[in-house]
C-alpha positions in Angstrom: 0.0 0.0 0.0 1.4 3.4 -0.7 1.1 6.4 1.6 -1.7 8.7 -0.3 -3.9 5.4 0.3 -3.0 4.8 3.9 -3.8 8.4 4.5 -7.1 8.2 2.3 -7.8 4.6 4.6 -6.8 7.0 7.7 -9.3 9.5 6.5 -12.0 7.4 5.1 -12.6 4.8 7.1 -10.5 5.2 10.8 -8.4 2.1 10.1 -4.3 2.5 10.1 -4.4 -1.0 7.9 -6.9 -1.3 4.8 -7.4 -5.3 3.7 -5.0 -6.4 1.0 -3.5 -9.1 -0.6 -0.7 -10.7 1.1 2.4 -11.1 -0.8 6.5 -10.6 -0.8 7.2 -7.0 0.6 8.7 -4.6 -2.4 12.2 -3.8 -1.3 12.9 -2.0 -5.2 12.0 1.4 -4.5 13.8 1.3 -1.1 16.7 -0.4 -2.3 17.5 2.4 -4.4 17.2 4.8 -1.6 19.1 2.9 0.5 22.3 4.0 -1.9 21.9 7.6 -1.9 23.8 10.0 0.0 21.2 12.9 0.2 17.2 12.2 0.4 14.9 14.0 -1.5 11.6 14.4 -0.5 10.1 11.7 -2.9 12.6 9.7 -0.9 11.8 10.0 2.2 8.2 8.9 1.1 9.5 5.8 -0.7 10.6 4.6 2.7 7.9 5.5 4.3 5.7 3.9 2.2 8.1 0.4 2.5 8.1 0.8 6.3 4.2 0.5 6.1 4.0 -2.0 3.7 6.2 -4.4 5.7 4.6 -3.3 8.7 1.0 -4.4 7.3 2.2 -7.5 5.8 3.0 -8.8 9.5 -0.6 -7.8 10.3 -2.5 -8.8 7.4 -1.1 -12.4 6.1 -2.5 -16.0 7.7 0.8 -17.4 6.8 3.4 -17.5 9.5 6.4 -17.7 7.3 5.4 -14.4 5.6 5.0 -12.7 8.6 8.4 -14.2 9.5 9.8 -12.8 6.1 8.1 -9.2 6.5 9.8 -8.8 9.6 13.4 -10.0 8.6 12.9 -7.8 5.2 12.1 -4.5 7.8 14.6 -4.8 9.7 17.4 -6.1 6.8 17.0 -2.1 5.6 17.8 0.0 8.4 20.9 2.3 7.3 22.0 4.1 10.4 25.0 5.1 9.1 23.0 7.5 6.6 21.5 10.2 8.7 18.1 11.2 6.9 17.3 7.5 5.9 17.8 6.4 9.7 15.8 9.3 10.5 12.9 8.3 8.3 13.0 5.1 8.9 12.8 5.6 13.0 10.1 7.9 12.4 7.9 5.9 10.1 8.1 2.4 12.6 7.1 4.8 15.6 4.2 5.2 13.5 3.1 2.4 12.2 4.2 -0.4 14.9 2.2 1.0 17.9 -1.2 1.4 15.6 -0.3 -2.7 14.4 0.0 -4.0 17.7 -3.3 -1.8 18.6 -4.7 -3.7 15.6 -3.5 -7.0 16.9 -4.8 -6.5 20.3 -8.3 -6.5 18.2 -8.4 -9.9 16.8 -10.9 -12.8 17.8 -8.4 -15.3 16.7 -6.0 -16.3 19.6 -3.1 -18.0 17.4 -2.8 -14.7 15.1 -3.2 -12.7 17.5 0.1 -14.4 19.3 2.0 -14.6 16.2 1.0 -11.0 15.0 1.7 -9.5 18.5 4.8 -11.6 19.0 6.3 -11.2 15.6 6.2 -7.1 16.3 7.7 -7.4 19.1 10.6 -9.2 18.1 10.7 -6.5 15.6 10.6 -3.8 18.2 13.4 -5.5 20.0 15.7 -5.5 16.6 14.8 -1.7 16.2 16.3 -1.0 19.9 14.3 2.4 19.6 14.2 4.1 22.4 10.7 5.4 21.9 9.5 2.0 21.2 10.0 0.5 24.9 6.6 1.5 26.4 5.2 -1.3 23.7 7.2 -3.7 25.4 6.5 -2.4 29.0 2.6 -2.3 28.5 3.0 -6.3 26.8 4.4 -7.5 30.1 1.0 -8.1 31.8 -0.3 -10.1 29.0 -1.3 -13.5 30.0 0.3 -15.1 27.3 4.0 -16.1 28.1 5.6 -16.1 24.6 4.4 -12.4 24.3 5.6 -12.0 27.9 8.6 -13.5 27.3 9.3 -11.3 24.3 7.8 -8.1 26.2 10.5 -7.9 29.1 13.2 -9.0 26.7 12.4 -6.3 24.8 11.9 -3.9 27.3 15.1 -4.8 29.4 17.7 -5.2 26.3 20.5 -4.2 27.3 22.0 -2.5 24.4 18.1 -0.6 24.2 18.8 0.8 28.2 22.5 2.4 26.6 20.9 4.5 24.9 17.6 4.8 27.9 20.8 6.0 30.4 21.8 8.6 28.8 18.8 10.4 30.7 18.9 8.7 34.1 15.9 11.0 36.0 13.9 9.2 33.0 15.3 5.8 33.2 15.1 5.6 36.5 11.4 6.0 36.6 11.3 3.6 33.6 12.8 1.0 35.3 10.6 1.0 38.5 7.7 0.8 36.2 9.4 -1.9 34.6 9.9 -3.9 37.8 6.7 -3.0 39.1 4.8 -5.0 36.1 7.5 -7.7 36.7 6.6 -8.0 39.9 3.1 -8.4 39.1 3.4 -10.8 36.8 5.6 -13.2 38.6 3.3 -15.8 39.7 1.9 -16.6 35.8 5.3 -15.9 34.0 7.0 -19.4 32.8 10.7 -19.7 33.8 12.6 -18.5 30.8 10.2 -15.3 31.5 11.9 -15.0 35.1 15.0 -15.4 34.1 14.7 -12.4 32.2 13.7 -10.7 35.1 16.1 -11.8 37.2 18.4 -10.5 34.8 17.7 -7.2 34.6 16.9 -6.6 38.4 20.9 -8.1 38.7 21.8 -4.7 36.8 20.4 -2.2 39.5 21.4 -1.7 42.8 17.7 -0.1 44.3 14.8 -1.5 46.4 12.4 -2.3 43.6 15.4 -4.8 42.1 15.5 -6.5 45.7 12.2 -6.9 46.0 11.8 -8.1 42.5 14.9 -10.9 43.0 12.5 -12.1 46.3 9.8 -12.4 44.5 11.1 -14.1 41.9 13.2 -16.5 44.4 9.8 -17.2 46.4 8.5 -18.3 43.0 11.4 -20.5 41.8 11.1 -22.4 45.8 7.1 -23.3 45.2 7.4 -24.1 41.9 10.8 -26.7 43.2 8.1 -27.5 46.0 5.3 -28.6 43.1 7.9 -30.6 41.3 7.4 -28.3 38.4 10.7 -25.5 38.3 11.3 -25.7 34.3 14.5 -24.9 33.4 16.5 -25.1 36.5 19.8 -24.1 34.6 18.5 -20.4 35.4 18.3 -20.8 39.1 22.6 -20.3 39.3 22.4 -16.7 37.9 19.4 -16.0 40.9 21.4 -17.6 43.4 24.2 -15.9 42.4 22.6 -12.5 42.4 21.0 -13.2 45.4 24.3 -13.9 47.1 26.0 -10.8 45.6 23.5 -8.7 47.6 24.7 -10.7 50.9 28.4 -10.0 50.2 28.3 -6.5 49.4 29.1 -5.3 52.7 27.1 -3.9 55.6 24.6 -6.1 57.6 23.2 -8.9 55.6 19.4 -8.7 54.8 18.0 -12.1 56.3 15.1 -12.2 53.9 17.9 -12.4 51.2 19.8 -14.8 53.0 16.6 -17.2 54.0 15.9 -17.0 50.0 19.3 -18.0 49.1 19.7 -20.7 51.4 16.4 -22.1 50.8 15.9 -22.2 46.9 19.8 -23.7 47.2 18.4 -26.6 49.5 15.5 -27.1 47.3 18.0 -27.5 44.0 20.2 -30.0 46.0 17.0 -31.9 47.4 15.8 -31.9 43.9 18.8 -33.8 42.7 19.0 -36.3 45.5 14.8 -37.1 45.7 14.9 -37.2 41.8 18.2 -39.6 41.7 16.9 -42.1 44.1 13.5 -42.5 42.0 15.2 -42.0 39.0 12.7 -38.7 38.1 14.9 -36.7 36.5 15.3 -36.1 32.7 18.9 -35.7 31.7 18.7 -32.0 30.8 17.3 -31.6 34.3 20.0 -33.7 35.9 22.5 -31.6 34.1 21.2 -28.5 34.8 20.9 -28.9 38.6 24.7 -30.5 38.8 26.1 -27.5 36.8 23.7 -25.3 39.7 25.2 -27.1 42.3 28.7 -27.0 41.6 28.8 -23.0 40.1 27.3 -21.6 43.7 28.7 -23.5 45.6 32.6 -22.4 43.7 31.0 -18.8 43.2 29.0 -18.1 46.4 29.6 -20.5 49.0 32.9 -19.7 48.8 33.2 -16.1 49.5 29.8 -16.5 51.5 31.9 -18.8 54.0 35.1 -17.4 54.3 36.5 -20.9 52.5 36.4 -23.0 49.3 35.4 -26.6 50.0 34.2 -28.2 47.3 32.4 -31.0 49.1 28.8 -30.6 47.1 30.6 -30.6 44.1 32.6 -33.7 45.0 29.8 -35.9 46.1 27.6 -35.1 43.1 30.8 -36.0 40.9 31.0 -39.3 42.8 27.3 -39.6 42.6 27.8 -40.5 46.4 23.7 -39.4 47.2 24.5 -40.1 51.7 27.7 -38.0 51.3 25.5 -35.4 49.1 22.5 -34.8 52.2 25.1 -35.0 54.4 27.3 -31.9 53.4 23.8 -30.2 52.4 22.8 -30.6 56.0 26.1 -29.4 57.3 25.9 -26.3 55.5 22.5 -25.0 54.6 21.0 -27.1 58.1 19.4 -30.3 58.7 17.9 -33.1 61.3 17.5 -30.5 63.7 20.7 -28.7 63.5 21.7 -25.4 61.8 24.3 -25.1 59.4 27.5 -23.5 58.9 26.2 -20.9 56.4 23.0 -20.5 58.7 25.3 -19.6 61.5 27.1 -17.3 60.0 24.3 -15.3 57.8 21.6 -15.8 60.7 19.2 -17.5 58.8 15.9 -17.8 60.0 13.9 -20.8 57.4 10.8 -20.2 59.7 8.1 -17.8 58.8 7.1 -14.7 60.2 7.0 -15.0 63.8 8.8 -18.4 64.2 11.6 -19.6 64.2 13.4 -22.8 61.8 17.1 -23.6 62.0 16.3 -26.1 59.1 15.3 -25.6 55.6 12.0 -27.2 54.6 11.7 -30.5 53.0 11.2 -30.7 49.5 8.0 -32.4 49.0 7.6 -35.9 47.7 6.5 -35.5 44.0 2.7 -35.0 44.0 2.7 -38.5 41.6 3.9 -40.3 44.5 2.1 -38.8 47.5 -0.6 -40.4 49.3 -3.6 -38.6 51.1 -2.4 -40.5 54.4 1.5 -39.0 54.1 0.4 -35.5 52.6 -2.3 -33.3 53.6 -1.2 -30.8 51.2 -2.7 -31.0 47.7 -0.3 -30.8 44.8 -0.2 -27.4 43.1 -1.8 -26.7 40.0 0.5 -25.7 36.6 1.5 -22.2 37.1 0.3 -19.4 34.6 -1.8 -20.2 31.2 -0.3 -22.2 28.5 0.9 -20.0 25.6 -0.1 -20.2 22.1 1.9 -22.5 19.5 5.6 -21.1 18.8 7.6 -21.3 15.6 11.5 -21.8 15.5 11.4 -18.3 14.2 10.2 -17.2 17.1 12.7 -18.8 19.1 15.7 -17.1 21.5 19.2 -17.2 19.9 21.5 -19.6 20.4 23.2 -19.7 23.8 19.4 -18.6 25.7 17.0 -20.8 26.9 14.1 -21.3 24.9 10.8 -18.7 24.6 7.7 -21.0 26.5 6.4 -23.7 24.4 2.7 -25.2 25.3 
């Protein structure tokens, strides 16, 4: 569609996207701008006029892989090192990207909805436009955790917040609000979703982030109490974050410290209970031995004063007794604190109470009885998201966006 009809449409009929035909972007006219040195006018229209037909493909095609294609063309022809194009170019996706995912917000059909919404916000996160974020920021509290996940990815890129520092009275508000919906959200956002979280409440040294690492910790220790944590591999980078804030100097905050201990407990009783009933898939038997060893060489070390590798050692051994046993000297057990407990004052109990122990991890609900466990077993946390493609997917090296 060229720009005289998508201002007629605007004009006409109070629509930002007029129905068309679905079909391969045309990159000619922009191709040819994308070579000159000065913009005319007429140019600045031509890539105006791609920006929005690229931008309407993504909401107007059924087909996923044209979608896929639209997006990948867009963002193939930004120029930044040619002033007037880049210009344009920012200008025009302002535009058009906020009135799409309006659009999308609009549409009875779930699945296109998630791809539509989805696919521009991966586009938002290649654009790392500053005046893009509050797309991502407002995303967060949808229900659906592959546009979650993409929303605070977005939102909390890291080469994006260079550019958002240069005006810290600004970012600084931005980033409470960000951590504020984060916050929110915890409880229904899948594991790959925390992580990013976690992640960006690491960079900032403020309240909100503290809060926002408890929150997320108290999250991680239910869902390891309902046999259901996901991808466990991302528990290292809390526990590490969380034990950064305990060695930073000054008095130690217990509710840090009871949060560290615990959710370390829960990953060691995780690999023992699963072991001995032979539970555990091999990724998640991995991931909990890579856990284990990288806090206890990263944290428990400096947390203690001493490196003793003992965890480590008995998981390498595969030596289960020697395993509870050093978990019981050091984070507590059978009725007896333990060394790290001692020395960070850890209180397991709640509010009021006091508990030199961690708690137990729960049998798996599978295996519990009504006559050994009054407690029902949780429910699945959050609603299942609608179907991912591999396009769709984290790059290499991250864990993968939720899958139903």
């Amino acid at each position: 569609m060229k720009v005289t009809s998508a201002v007629f449409v605007l004009l006409v009929g109070g629509l930002l996207f007029a129905p068309t035909a679905s079909g391969v972007v045309d990159t000619r006219g922009v191709d040819e701008v994308i070579k000159k040195s000065v913009l005319s006018p007429q140019d600045l229209a031509v890539i105006d006029a791609f920006v929005l037909d690229a931008v309407e493909e993504i909401v107007r095609t059924d087909d996923f892989t044209q979608i896929a294609t639209a997006r990948t063309t867009l963002l193939s022809r930004q120029n930044p090192q040619q002033a007037q194009y880049a210009q344009q170019f920012q200008d025009s996706t302002a535009k058009y990207i906020p009135a799409a995912l309006q659009e999308a917000q609009g549409m009875g059909d779930s699945v296109r909805r998630f791809r539509v919404t989805t696919n521009l916000l991966i586009l938002v996160d290649g654009l790392k436009d500053p005046r893009l974020v509050d797309i991502a920021v407002r995303a967060i509290s949808q229900d659906n955790n592959g546009v979650r996940y993409w929303a605070v990815r977005t939102a909390t890129d890291p080469s994006l917040w260079t550019k958002l520092s240069q005006n810290q009275a600004a970012s600084a508000q931005l980033a409470e609000r960000i951590m504020a919906e984060c916050t929110r959200v915890t409880e229904n956002s899948s594991s790959e979703v925390i992580n990013l979280m976690v992640d960006f409440a690491g960079r900032l040294n403020t309240p909100a982030a503290e809060t926002l690492l408890l929150r997320a910790a108290d999250e991680r220790i239910k869902r390891y109490g309902a046999w259901d944590p996901g991808y466990e591999l991302a528990d290292g980078a809390l526990l590490k974050l969380l034990s950064n804030r305990l060695t930073a100097g000054g008095t130690a905050n217990p509710e840090v410290a009871k949060r560290f201990a615990q959710l370390y407990s829960f990953v060691v009783q995780r690999y023992i209970k699963g072991q001995q009933r032979n539970l555990l898939t091999d990724a998640s038997r991995s991931y909990l031995m890579s856990v284990i060893a990288e806090v206890e060489d990263k944290c428990l070390s400096k947390l203690l004063g001493v490196r003793q590798p003992t965890l480590t050692r008995a998981v390498q051994e595969a030596n289960l007794d020697t395993l509870q046993a050093e978990h019981d000297k050091l984070l507590g057990g059978t009725g007896q604190a333990g060394a790290l407990v001692s020395k960070l004052n850890i209180n397991y109990g709640t509010t009021g109470s006091s508990r030199p122990t961690p708690l137990p991890l729960p049998d798996p609900p599978a295996l519990v009885t009504p006559a050994s466990a009054p407690v029902a077993a949780q429910p699945p946390v959050g609603p299942s998201p609608a179907p991912t493609s591999p396009a769709d997917m984290p790059p290499a090296g991250a864990p993968p966006a939720p899958k139903p």
